[in-house]
N, C-alpha and C positions, 0 to 999 in steps of 0.2 A: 319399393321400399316400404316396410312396414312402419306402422305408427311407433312404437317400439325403437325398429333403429334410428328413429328423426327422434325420439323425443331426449335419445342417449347423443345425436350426433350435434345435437344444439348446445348441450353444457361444455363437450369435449370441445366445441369451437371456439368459446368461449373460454376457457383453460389457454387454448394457443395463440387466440390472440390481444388476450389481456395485456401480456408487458409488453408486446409492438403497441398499442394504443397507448399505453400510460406513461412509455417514455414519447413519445411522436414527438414531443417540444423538442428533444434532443439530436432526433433523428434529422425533423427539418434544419437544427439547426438554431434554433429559438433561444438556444443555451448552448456552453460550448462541453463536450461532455470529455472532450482527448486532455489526458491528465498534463501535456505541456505547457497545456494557458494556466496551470495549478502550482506543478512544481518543478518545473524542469530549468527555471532561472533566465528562459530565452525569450519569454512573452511579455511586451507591452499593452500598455497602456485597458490592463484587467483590471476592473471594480471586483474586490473579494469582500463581500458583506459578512458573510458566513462560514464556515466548512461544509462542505457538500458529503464529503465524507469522511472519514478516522483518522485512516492505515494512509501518511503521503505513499506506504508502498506500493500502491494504486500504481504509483510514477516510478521509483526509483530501482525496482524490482519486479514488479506483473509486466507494466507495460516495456519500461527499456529492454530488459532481458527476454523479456519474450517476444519483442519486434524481431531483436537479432535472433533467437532461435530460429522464430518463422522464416528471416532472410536467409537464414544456415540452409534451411530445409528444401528453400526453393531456390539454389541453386546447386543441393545436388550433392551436402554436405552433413552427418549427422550434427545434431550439435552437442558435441560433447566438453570444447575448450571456448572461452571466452580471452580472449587475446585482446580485448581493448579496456578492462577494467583493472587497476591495482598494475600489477606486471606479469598479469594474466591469472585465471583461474579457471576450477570448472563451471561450465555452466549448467549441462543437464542434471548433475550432482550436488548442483546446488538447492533443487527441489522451487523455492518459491518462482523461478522463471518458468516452470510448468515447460519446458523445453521438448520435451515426449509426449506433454498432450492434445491429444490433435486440433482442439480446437483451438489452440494458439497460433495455428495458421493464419487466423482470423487477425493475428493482429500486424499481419503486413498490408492488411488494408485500411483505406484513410478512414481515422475512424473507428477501425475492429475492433477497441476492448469492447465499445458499446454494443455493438454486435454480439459478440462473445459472449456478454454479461446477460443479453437478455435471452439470447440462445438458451444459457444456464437456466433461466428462471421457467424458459418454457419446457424443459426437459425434465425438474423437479414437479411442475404440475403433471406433464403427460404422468411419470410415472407413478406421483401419488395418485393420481384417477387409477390409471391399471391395476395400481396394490388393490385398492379398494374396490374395485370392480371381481378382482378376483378373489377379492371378501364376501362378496354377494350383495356390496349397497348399489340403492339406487343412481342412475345418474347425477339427479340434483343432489345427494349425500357426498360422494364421491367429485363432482364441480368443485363446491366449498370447500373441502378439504383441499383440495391441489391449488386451487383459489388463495387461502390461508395461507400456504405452503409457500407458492410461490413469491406471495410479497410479506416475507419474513422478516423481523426486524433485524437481521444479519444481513440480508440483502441492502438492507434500506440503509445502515450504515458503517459498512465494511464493501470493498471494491478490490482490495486486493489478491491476492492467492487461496486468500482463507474460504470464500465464497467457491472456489472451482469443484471441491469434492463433494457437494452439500447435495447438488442433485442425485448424486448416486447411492445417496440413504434409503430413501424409496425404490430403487431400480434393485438395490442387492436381495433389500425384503420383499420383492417382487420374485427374485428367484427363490429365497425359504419360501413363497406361499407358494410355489409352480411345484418346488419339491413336495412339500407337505400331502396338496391336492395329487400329484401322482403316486405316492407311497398310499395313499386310502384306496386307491383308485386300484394298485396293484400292477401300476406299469410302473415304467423304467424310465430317467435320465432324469430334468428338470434342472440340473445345477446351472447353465450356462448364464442366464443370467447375474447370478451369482459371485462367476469369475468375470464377468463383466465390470459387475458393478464395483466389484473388490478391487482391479485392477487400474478400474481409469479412475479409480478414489485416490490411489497412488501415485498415478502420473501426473494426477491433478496438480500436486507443488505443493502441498499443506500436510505433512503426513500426520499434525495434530488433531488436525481434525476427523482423518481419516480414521485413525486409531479411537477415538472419542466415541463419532460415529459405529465404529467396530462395537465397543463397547453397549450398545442401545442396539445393536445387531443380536449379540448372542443373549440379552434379554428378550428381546422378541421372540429368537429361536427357542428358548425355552419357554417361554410361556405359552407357546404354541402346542408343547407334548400334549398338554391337555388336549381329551378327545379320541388321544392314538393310542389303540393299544401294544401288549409292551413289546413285539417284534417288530411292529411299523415304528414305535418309538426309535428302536435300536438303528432303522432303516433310515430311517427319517436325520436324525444325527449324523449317521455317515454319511450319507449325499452331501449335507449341509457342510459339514467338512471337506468334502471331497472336493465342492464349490468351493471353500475359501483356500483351501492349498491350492487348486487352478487358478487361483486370482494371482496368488504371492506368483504360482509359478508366469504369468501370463507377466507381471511386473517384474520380471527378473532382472530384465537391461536397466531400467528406473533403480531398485534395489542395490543392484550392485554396485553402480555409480554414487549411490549417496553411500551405503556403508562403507567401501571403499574410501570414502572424500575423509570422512569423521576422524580417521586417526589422524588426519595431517589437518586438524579444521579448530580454530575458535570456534568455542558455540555458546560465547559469551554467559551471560547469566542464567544458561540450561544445560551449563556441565557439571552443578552443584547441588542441582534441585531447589534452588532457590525461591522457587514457587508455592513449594509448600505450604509457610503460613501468610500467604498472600491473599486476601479476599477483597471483595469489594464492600463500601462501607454500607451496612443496614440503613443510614438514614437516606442513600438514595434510590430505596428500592421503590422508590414510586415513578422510576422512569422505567419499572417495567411494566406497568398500566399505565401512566401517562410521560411517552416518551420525553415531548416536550416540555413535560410542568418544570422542570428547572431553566429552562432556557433552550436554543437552538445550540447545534452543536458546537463545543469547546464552550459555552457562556459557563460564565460569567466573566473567565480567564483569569481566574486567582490560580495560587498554586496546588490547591486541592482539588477544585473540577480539571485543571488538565491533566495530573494525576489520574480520575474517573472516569475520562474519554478518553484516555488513553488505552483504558485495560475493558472497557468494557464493552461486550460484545454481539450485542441488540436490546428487543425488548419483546414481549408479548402484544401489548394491548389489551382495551380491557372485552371486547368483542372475543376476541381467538379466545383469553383464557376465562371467560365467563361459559363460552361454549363446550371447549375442553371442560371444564368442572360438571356442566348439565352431560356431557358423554360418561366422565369417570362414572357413574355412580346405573349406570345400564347393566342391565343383566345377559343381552346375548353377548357373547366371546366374553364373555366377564372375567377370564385369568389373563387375557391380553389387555383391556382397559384396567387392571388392577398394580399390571407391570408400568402401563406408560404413566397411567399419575403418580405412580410410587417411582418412578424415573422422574417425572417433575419437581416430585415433591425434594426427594435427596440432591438432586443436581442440583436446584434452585436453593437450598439450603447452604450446600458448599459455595455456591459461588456468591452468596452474602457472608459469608460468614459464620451460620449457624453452626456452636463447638463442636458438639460429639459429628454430626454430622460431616462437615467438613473434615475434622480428623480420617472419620472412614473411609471417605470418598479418595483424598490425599494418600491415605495409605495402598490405594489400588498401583501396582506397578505402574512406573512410566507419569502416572498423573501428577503428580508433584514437580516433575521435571517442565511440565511444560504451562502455559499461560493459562490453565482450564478454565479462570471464571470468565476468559473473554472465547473460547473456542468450542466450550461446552453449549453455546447459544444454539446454532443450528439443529442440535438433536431434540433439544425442548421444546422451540416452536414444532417440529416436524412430530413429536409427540402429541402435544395438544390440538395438533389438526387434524390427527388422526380422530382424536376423541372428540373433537369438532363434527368430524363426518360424521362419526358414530352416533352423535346428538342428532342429529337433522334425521338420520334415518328411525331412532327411537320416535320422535316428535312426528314424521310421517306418519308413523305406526302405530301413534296413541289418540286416541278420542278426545285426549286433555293431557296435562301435563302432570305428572307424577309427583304426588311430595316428595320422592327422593331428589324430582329433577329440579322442583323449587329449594331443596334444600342444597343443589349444585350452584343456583343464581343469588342464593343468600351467601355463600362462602366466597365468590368471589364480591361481591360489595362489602365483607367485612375484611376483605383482603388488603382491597382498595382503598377500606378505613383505614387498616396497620397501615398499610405504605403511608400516606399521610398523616398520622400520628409519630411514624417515627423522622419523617419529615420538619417536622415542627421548631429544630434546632438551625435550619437552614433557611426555613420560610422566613424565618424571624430577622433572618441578614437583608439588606434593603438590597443585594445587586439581584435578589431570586425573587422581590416578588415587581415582575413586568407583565406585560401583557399577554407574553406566551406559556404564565403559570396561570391566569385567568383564562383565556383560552380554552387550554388545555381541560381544567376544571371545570369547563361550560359545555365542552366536545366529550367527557367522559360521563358527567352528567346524563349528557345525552341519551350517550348509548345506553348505559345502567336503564333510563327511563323508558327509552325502547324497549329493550329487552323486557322489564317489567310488563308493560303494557300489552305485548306481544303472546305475552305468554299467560296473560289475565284475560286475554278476549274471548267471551265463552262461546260467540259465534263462528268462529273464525274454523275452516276448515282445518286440520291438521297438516294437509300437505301445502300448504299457503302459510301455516306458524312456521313450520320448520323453513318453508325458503324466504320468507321476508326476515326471522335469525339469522340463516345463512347468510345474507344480503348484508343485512346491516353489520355484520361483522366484517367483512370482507369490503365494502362499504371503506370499512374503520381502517382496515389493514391498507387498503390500496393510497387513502389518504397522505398514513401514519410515512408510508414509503416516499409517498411524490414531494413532502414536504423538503426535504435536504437538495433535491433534484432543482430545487427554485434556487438553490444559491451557486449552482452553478454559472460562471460570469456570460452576460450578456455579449459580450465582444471583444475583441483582443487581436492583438497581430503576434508572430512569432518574427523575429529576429533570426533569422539566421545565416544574416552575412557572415559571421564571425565563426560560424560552424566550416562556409565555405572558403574561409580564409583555411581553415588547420586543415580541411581536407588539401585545401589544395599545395600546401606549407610544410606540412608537420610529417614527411614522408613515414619511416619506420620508428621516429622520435616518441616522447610522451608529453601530455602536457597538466597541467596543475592547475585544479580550479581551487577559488574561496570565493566563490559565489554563483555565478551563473554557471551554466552545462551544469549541472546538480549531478548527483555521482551515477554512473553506468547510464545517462546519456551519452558519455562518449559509447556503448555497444552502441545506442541506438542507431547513430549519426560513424559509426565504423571510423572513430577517429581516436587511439591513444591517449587512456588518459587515468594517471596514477590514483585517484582515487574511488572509494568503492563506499557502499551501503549495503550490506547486505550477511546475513546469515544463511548456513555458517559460511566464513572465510580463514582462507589459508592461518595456517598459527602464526609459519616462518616469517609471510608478510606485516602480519599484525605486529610480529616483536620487534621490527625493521623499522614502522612508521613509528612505534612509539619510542624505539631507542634512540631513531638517528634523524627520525622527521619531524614531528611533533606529538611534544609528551604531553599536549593539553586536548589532545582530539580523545574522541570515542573511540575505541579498537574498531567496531562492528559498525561505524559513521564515521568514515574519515572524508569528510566532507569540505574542508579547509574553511565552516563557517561554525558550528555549535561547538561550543568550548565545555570539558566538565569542570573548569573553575572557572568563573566571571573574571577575577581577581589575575589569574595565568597571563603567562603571552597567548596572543593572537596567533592566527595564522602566518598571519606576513611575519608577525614577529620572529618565528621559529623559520618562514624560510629566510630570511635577511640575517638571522646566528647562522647559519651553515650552507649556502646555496650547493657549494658544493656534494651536499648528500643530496642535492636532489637533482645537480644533474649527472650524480653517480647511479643514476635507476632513468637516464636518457629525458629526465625534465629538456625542451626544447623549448618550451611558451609557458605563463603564466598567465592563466586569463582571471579575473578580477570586475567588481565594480566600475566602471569608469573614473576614474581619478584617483582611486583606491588601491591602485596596483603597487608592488613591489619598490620602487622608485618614485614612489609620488611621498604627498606627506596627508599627514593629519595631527590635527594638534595632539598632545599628550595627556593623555590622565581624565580621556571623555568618562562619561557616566553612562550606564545602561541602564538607570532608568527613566522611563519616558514618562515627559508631563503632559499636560493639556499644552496644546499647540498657542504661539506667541500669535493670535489673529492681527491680520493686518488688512485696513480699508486704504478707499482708493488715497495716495498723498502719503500711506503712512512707510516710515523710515527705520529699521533698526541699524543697529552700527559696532559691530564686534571688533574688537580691539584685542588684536596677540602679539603680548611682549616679542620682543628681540631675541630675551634667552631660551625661547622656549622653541626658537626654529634652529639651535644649535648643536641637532643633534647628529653623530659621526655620520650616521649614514647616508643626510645630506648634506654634509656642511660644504662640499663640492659642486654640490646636483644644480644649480643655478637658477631656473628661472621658472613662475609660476604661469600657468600658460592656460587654465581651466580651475573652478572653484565649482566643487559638489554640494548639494543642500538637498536636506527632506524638508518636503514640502506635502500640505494638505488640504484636501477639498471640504470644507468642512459639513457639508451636506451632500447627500446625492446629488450625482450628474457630475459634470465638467465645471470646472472653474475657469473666470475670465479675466480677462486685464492681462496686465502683462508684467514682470521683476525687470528690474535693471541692475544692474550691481557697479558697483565704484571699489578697488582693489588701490590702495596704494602704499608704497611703501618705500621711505625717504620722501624726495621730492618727483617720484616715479607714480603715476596713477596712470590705471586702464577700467575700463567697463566692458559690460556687456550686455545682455537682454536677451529674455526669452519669454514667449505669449505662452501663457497659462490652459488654453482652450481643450488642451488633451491632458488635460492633470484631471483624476478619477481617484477617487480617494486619498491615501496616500501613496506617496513616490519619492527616489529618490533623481534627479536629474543635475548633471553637469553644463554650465553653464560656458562656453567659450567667450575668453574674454578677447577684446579688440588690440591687445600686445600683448607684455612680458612682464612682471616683475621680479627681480630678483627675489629669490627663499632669503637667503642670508645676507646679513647688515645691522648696522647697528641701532636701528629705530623700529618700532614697533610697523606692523602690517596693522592697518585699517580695513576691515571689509565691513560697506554700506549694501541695504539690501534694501530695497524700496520698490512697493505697489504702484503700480501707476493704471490706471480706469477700472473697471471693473465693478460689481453691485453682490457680487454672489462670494459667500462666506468662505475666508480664504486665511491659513495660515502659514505658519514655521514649525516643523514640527520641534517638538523643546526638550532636553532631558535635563535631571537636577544638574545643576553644578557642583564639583565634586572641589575639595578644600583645595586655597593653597594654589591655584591655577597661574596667576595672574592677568586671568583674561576679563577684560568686563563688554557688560552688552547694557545698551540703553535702546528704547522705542520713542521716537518722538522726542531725543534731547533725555530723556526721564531715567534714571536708571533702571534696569531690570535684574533683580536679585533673586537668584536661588536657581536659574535655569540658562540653559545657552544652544543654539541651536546644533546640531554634529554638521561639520563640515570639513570638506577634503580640500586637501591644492594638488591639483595635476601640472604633473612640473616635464618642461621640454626634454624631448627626445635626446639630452646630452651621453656624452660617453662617461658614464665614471667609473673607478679604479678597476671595478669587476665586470664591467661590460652590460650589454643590453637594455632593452627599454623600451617603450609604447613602440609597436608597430602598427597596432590596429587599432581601433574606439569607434564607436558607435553609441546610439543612447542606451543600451543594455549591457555592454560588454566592454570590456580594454585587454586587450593581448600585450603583453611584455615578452619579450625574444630574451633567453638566458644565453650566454657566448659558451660554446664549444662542451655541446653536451658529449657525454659517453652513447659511442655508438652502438646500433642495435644488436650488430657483427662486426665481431671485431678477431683479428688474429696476425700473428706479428711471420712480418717477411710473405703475406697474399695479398695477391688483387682480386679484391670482394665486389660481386655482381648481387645484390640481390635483387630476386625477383617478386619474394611477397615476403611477409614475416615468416613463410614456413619453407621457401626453397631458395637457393643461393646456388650461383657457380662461385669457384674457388682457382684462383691457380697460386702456387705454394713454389716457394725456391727448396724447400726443403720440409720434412715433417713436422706438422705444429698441432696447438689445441686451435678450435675454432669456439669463441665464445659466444652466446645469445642471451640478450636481454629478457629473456621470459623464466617465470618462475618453475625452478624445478621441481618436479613431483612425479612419482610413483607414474608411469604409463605413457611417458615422452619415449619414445621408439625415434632412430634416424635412419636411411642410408646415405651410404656413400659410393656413389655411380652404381647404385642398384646394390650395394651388398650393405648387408644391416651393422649400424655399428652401436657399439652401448652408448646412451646418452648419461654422461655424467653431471657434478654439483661441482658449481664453480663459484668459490664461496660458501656462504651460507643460504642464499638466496638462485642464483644464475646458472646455466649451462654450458657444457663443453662437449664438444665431441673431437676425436683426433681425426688428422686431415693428412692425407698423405704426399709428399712433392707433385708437385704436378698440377695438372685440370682435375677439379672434383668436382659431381652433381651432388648438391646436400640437400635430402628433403628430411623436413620434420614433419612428425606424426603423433595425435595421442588417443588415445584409447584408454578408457578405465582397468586400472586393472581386472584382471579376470572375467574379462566382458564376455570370453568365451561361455562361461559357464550360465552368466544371464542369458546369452543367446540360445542356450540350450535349454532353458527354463521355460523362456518365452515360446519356443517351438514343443515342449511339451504340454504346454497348458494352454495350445490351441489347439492341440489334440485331441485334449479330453474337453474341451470346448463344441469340437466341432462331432466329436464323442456323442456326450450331450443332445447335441442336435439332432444327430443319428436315432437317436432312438427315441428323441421325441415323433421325428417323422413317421418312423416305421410305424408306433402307438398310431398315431392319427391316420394311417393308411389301412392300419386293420380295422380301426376303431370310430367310424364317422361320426360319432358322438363328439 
């Protein structure tokens, strides 16, 4: 082995096993990194200090949808329908479940997003080292770059789908430079990677950023003519093309399935282009140099920073884009560093704000339609580390540093200025200046002082400036990443008894969360379940929940928990006005808070907003008092007896809280208690307390509920929100009165029958199942006896010809037979299916298939043709050509 290949095969190893090393807390285990201890509603007793990441669709969309893909796949099934979310939908057409792309296999192992994700981050280095390698830079030039690259501030804090296409920016530009270098060269093929990299950008689930990225593709590709003369120009172009129509063609089965889905799909506030004059506000542009100087993520939690972490979609740093600005201003490939800073400079404009800019940028097709100042991130950072690499190999290459490249290290510190100048209206608020804005401004410092000093040393060899830059950037970036990764919680149990109740309960039924299962965990866990999160979804279903289910939910989040009025009904509220719409779509269970379910109570007219918690030491007593009139409402006035009281409660310092609650419930001359030890309370929580009897809900004297501390040393409350007018409820601590706040609490009331049937079957300390009586069944048809054997095949025997109905949503590419011969599947309703059944025994299978999947299938086998085309004639070159 030459010195040469060891001295290239020590950075590349370093590229690959950077993000196995910088996550290993996660891998051992040191942190819990599976998005269920986060958002999935089934996991106890997690300490969440922070947000670890953005997008919860890390959970309700990456991971749920794409476990069940991966399950689809590995038993021998494409996955094209998703039968356990809403009343079914598609799933490979729905794009964010990444259902087609391969590496979502990964997420049928315990574990695999993390997997997955850093798979991702080591695929975006290998391939920026090869872009660059087949640039002509150095290996340590070409390290830093893929180094930069891969712990990108879109990595560092977005998790969900959006992250999946980001490695194949560099993989695609890998194939224009294969092409470019064989069109000089005067051989033939190069495009393959190209359809590669275009195609699994597609299958990825994000096709926004796909398209984005597309967009920073054909600038590349053009700033590359430069050099070719004008027949290789013309040569050069068509291959380049000829690579991306193999891409579309290789993604054709992907393609079809989503354009297909879109006429019959909500696509919520992206079928208007509502994005257009959307930007992110200029005064927080200083968390693109320092991520943290506002706070950790979601701080401060006003309604303006959630607004800002909501939309926003990494950052630079001030290392990457200090180096990026010493590469822009190089003179070898100079019409390519002229493209990527002037792609910095306009992208980074629009997505602050800047007028005219922004205008232009919005006006490009497609861009105003979709969320660009949060999806445009990955192309910028992967710009600037380009022009990163580019520096370290200038800085190699120079005896000293160039005033043009001082005049690079002076524009990013007056950058740095602006961003905290225009900062100034925020710093001035007391919840932004903490110690992760000092911090930050100590760590930024830093680096600026580095890099000064690094670059003033007049002894210092050149190829030692340029990699101790490198270093300290990268340094910055590896940091800037692992910071979000420390709030992932220390430990947690997942609950899922109550998942193995409805497996083993809830046959071909559905069931209805407003809380826990969080939405398309039911794909995860293959159990039935009416609501969905996710983009796009069906239209027909979306006008069904908002006409006949609940008109307070999100179309695009029907979650049975975030309301777009505070003011509105609740969820329970809206299923308790019409239960029966919801067991007309096969509702079978209701699972809920504990004590919070359908048939339980809670007083009326709570408040949402939350105060500083009612602290209580050891001895101390509060005592809530709820009128007579206020428990007389129709839905219980039957329901009988209180048999469980829910309270949030809080730890009010890190760790676990100690001592133990006792409760006193009485009502007339009726009192019961109960007790529970505090020692697994970890921030905040809500827990139901069983008490030691019964007392009646209704009567004509007020309900007493006493809540008292008993031992304990470690700071410990109630949590409290305002009290809202007019209640007639009062609370006192110690005898005293307490004005202005009251703690929220539930009554879980016994299993009685009342008018409409149903009630707790199940409870545990995360969950409560409520049984609905006599839902709408899955198959149903009048004058047969119905065998079903899954959701998709049934026998039938019929006295005579009938419809055969099914609870699944109808759309476009449901196929049936009937004892093998095909019959049309029709709309029964506005919503359901039918198909006709003939006297007798019938075998019924269902089937879906996107439409016109033929023609994707025909796509996909053409543009692996000219894939493997492609190849062909790379071989032959290199078997004539040992060069």
């Amino acid at each position: 082995m030459t010195s040469d290949t060891a001295n290239s095969r020590r950075p590349l190893f370093l590229v690959l096993i950077a993000p196995i090393l910088a996550k290993l807390h996660l891998i051992l285990g040191w942190r819990l990194a599976d998005a269920r201890f986060l958002e999935s509603g089934i996991a106890a007793r997690v300490l969440r200090r922070s947000l670890s990441t953005l997008d919860p669709n890390i959970a309700y969309t990456s991971q749920a949808l794409g476990h069940r893909a991966a399950l689809d796949w590995l038993s021998g099934h494409i996955p094209w329908w998703n039968p356990y979310s809403g009343i079914g939908m598609p799933l490979a057409g729905d794009m964010q479940s990444a259902a087609l792309f391969p590496p979502t296999l990964l997420l049928a192992l315990p574990n695999g997003q993390l997997y997955m994700h850093i798979s991702l981050q080591i695929l975006a280095g290998l391939f920026t080292w090869s872009l660059l390698r087949r640039l002509g830079l150095a290996p340590m030039a070409c390290a830093v770059a893929a180094l930069l690259f891969e712990f990108n501030g879109t990595y560092a804090w977005l998790a969900n789908a959006v992250i999946n296409p980001i490695c194949f920016l560099p993989m695609t530009l890998l194939g224009v430079e294969t092409v470019r270098s064989r069109v000089q060269a005067g051989a033939r093929g190069g495009w393959p990677w190209i359809i590669l990299g275009l195609a699994l950008s597609l299958y990825a689930g994000f096709p926004e950023v796909a398209y984005f990225n597309g967009l920073l593709i054909t600038v590349w590709t053009l700033a590359r003519l430069a050099g070719l003369a004008g027949r290789q120009r013309v040569v050069y172009l068509a291959r380049v093309a000829l690579g991306a129509v193999g891409g579309l063609l290789v993604a054709g089965p992907i393609l079809v399935a989503f354009l297909g889905y879109l006429p019959d799909a909500d696509l919520g506030a992206h079928s208007d282009g509502g994005f257009r004059h959307v930007h992110l506000s200029a005064a927080r542009l200083i968390t693109l140099v320092l991520p943290y100087g506002l706070g950790r993520l979601s701080d401060p939690g006003t309604a303006e920073s959630f607004g800002f972490w909501g939309a926003v979609g990494g950052y630079t740093g001030i290392g990457l884009l200090g180096l990026g600005m010493i590469g822009a201003v190089g003179s070898h490939l100079r019409p390519l560093r002229l493209a990527l800073a002037g792609w910095v400079a306009i992208v980074t404009g629009a997505i602050y704000g800047l007028p005219v800019v922004n205008a232009v940028v919005t006006a490009i097709p497609g861009v105003g339609w979709a969320v660009f100042f949060r999806y445009f991130a990955p192309s910028v950072a992967f710009a600037l580390a380009i022009l990163a690499g580019l520096a370290c190999q200038d800085l190699a290459e120079a005896s000293k540093p160039t005033r043009r490249q001082w005049l690079g290290f002076a524009a990013v510190t007056a950058f740095t200025a602006l961003a905290l100048g225009l900062a100034v209206p925020l710093l001035a608020l007391k919840p932004y200046r903490t110690p992760w804005l000092w911090g930050s401004l100590a760590v930024g410092a830093l680096v600026l002082a580095g890099m000064a000093a690094i670059l003033r040393r007049p002894t210092l060899e050149s190829h030692r400036r340029a990699r101790w830059l490198g270093g300290l950037a990268v340094a910055e970036a590896i940091l800037l990443l692992l910071i979000p990764t420390a709030f992932y919680p220390r430990a947690g149990v997942l609950r899922e008894d109550g998942i193995g109740f409805l497996q083993s309960h809830l046959g071909l039924q559905r069931f209805y969360t407003v809380g826990p299962i969080q939405p398309n965990y039911s794909a995860y866990y293959g159990i039935a379940g009416i609501n969905h999160n996710n983009l796009p979804v069906p239209a027909a279903w979306v006008d069904h929940v908002v006409q006949r289910l609940d008109d307070n939910t999100y179309p695009i989040a029907f979650d049975g928990r975030d309301r777009r009025s505070a003011t509105g009904p609740s969820a329970i509220d809206n299923l308790r006005r019409d239960m029966d719409a919801y067991r007309d779509v096969g509702v079978r269970y209701v699972v809920s808070v504990p004590g919070q379910g359908p048939f339980d109570w809670l007083p009326p007219g709570m408040s949402d907003q939350e105060r500083r918690p009612i602290a209580l030491a050891d001895g101390d007593a509060v005592i809530l008092t709820l009128p007579a009139d206020a428990r007389r409402a129709p839905f219980h006035a039957e329901r009988g007896q209180v048999t469980a009281v829910g309270l949030n409660v809080r730890s009010l310092k890190n760790g676990h809280a100690d001592g133990r609650l006792t409760l006193r419930l009485c009502g007339g001359m009726t009192c019961v208690e109960g007790e529970r030890e505090l020692s697994d309370i970890t921030g905040g929580r809500y827990v139901l307390i069983q008490l030691s009897g019964t007392v009646p809900l209704a009567g004509d004297t007020p309900l007493t509920l006493e809540v008292r501390r008993v031992g304990g040393r470690k700071r410990f409350g109630l949590a409290a929100w305002a009290t809202e007018a007019d209640t007639g409820r009062t609370l006192t601590l110690n005898g005293a009165p307490v004005a202005g706040v009251e703690p929220h609490v539930a009554l879980a009331l016994a299993a009685a029958a009342p008018a409409d049937g149903g009630g707790p079957v199940f409870r545990d300390d995360v969950m409560q199942i409520d049984a609905l009586t006599s839902p709408r069944p899955y198959f149903s048809a009048d004058g047969c006896q119905l065998i079903p054997v899954s959701r998709d095949r049934l026998a039938a025997d019929c006295s005579a010809p009938t419809s055969l109905t099914r609870l699944e949503l109808f759309m476009p590419g449901w196929t049936a037979t009937v004892n093998g011969m095909s019959r049309a599947v029709g709309r029964e309703g506005p919503l359901f299916q039918k198909v006709d059944l003939p006297a007798g025994r019938s075998e019924v299978v269902f089937r879906y298939t996107p439409p016109h999947m033929g023609w994707g299938y025909g796509a996909f086998a053409t543009g692996l043709a000219l894939t493997v085309l492609g190849l062909g004639q790379g071989r032959r070159r290199n078997l004539s050509d040992p060069r």
